[in-house]
C-alpha positions in Angstrom: 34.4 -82.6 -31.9 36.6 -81.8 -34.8 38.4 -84.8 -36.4 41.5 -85.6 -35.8 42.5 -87.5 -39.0 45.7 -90.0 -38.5 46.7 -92.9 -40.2 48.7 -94.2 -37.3 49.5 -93.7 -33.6 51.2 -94.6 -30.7 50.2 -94.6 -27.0 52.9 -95.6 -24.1 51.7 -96.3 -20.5 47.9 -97.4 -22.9 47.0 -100.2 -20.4 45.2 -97.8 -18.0 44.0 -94.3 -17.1 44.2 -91.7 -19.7 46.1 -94.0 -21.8 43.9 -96.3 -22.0 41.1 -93.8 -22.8 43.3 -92.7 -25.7 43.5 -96.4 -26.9 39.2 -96.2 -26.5 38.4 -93.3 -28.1 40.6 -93.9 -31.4 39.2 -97.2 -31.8 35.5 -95.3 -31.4 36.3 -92.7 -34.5 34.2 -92.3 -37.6 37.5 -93.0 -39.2 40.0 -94.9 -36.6 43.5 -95.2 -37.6 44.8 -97.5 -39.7 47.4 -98.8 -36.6 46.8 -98.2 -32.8 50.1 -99.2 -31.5 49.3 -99.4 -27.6 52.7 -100.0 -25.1 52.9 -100.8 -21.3 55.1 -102.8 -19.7 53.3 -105.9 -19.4 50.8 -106.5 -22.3 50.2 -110.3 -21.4 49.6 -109.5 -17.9 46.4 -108.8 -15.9 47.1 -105.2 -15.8 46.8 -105.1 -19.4 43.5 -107.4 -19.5 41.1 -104.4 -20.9 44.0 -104.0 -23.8 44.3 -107.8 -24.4 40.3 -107.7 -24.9 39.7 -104.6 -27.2 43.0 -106.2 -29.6 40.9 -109.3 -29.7 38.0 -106.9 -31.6 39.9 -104.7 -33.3 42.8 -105.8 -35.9 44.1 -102.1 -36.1 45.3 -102.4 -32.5 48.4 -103.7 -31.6 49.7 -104.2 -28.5 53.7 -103.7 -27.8 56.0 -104.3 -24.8 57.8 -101.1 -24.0 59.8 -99.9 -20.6 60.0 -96.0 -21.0 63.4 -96.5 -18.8 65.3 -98.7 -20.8 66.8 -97.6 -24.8 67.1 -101.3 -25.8 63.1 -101.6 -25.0 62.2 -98.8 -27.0 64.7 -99.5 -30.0 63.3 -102.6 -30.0 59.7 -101.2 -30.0 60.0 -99.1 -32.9 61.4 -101.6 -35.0 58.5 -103.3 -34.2 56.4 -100.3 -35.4 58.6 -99.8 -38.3 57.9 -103.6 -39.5 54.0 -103.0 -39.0 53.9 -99.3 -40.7 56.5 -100.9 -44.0 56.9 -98.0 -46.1 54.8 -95.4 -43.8 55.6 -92.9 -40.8 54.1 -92.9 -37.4 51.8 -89.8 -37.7 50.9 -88.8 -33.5 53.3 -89.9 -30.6 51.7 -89.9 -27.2 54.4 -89.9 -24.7 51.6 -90.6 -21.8 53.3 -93.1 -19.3 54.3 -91.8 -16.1 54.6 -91.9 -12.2 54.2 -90.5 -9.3 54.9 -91.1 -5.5 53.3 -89.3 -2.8 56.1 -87.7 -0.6 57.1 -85.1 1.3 59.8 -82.3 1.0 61.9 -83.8 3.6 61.5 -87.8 2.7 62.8 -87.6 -1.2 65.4 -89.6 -2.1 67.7 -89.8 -4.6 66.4 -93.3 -5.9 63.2 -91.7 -5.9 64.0 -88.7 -7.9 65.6 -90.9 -10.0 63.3 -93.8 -11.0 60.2 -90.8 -11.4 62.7 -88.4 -13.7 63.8 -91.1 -15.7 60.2 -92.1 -16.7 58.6 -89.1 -16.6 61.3 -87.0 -18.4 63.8 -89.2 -20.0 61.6 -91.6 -21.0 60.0 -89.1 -23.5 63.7 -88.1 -24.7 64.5 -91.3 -25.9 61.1 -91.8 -27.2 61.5 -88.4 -29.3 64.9 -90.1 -30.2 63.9 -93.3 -31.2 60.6 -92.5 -33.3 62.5 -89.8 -35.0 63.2 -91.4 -38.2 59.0 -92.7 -38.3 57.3 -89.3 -37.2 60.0 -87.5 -39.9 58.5 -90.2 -42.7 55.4 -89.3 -41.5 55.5 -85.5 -41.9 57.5 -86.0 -45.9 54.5 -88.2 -47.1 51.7 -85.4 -45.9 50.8 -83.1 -48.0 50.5 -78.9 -47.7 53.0 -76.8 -45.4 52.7 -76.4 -42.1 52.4 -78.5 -38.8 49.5 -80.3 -37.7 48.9 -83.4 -35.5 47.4 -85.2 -38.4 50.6 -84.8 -40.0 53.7 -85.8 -37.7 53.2 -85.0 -33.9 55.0 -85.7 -30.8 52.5 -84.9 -27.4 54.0 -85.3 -24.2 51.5 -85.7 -21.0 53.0 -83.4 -18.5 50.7 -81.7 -15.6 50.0 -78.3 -14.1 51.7 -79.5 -11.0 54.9 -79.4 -13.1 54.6 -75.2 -14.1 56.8 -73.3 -11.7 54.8 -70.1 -11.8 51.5 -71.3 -10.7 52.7 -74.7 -7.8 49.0 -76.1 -8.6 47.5 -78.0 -5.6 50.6 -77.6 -3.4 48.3 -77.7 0.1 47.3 -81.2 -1.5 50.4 -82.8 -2.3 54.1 -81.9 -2.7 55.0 -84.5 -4.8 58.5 -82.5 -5.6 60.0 -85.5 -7.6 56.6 -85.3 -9.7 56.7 -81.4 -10.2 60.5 -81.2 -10.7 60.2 -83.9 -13.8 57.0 -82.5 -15.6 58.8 -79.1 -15.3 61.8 -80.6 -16.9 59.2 -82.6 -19.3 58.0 -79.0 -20.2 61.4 -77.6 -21.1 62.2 -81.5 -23.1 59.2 -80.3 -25.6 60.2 -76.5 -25.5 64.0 -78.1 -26.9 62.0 -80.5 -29.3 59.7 -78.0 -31.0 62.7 -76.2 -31.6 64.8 -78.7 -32.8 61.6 -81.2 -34.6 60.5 -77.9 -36.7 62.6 -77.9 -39.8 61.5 -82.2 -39.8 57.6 -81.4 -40.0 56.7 -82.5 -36.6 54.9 -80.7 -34.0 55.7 -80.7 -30.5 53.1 -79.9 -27.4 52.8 -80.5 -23.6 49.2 -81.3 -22.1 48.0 -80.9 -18.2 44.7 -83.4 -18.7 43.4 -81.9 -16.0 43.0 -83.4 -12.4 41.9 -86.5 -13.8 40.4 -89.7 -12.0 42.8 -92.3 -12.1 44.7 -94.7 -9.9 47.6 -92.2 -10.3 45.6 -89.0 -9.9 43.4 -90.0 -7.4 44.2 -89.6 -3.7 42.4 -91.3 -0.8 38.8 -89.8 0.0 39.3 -87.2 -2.4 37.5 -87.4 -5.9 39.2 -85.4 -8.4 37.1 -83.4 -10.6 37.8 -84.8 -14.2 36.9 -88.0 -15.8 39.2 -90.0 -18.3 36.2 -90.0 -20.9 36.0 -85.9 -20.4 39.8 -85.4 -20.4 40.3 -87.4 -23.2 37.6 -86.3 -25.4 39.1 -82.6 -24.8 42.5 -83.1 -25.9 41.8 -85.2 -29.6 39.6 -82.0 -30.2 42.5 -79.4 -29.2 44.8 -82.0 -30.9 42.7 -81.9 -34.1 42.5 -77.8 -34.1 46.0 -77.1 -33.4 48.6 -75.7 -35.9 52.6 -74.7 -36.2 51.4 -71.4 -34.2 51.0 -73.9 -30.9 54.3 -75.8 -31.4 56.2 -75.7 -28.1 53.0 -74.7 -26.1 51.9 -76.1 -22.6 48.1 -76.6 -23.0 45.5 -78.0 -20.9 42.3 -80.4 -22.0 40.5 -77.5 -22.9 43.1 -75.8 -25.1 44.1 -72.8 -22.6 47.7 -71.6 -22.3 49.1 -72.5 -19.2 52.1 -70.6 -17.2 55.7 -72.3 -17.6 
């Protein structure tokens, strides 16, 4: 796999599923970062029990509290970051935490549509916002032109489902809520590419692929991807990808997907 070289990195939504995996394979690199900062709601918490262990082995971890929902959370997170990197900038954001419920057409709700938009698509706003100042450090102290994710990088986990030209898997689910915020999530890092250009920092979306996880599995049905596989794929597109890509909507394996 090509390296992706970064000095530091930050996962939300890191104590399970595909962020987890992230956490797993960073800490497994020839040359691992010098900070793994890894988020979720509740680190001390049994949900977070496979995060608790791999911080106990590895002092380049770091585990934060962060709710994607709520500004004072997430202010309070990067300072936290800020106090750990001193001097540095944060080098790769992974905007990875997420939700979904299972509903129909006919049974959303406007709490519902609510509570999934706000994580799935505002969440990643205020993110962008808050990390600004540590991804734009970041991208002064690297040196050469160009953007790169080994430079200053902000990659937001949206999904197929979310691209309004191709409704992926609608016989399977509707999910509407889901779809409407990852297509909203796609045009958030369409505005942020734009806007995060002149600062260094290169903006992408990612569909992982129909991964098997608690949120992407459903019922008897196996999807077709593991977190290992998805994973693996995206560091090596991450690692290869260059200021031509900003803006993009990629899947694990680097193709071009329809808006």
């Amino acid at each position: 796999m090509g390296e992706l070289r970064v000095r530091s990195v930050l996962v939300t939504g890191a104590n399970r599923g595909i962020g987890l995996g992230f956490v797993q394979h960073f800490l497994k690199m020839p040359k691992p970062p010098q900070w793994i900062f890894a988020t979720c709601r509740d680190p001390k918490g049994q949900r977070a029990q496979e995060l608790q262990n791999l911080a106990s082995k590895h002092p380049n971890l770091v585990i934060i509290a962060l709710e994607v929902t709520d500004p004072a959370s997430i202010k309070a997170a990067a300072a936290k970051v800020g106090e750990h990197l001193g001097g540095s900038g944060l080098n790769l954001l992974i905007n990875n935490a997420g939700m979904v419920k299972p509903t129909m057409l006919e049974n959303e709700t406007l709490e519902a549509m609510t509570e999934i938009y706000t994580t799935n698509t505002i969440g990643p706003l205020l993110m962008g916002q808050a990390f600004l100042p540590l991804l734009k450090k970041a991208a002064q102290g690297s040196p050469g032109s160009g953007l790169s994710c080994s430079k200053a990088a902000i990659v937001n986990m949206s999904s197929y489902a979310g691209s309004i030209e191709d409704v992926y898997v609608w016989e399977f689910g509707q999910v509407v809520s889901y779809r409407c915020s990852k297509a909203a999530l796609n045009m958030l890092t369409k505005c942020q590419s734009l806007a995060y250009k002149e600062h260094g920092i290169l903006c992408v979306t990612f569909h992982p692929g129909w991964v098997q996880t608690d949120m992407g599995g459903g019922g008897s049905f196996k999807p077709p991807l593991t977190v290992d596989d998805s994973v693996q794929g995206m560091l090596k597109v991450l690692s290869s990808i260059s200021e031509k890509d900003t803006g993009t909507f990629l899947d694990w394996e680097g193709k071009i997907l329809p808006w």
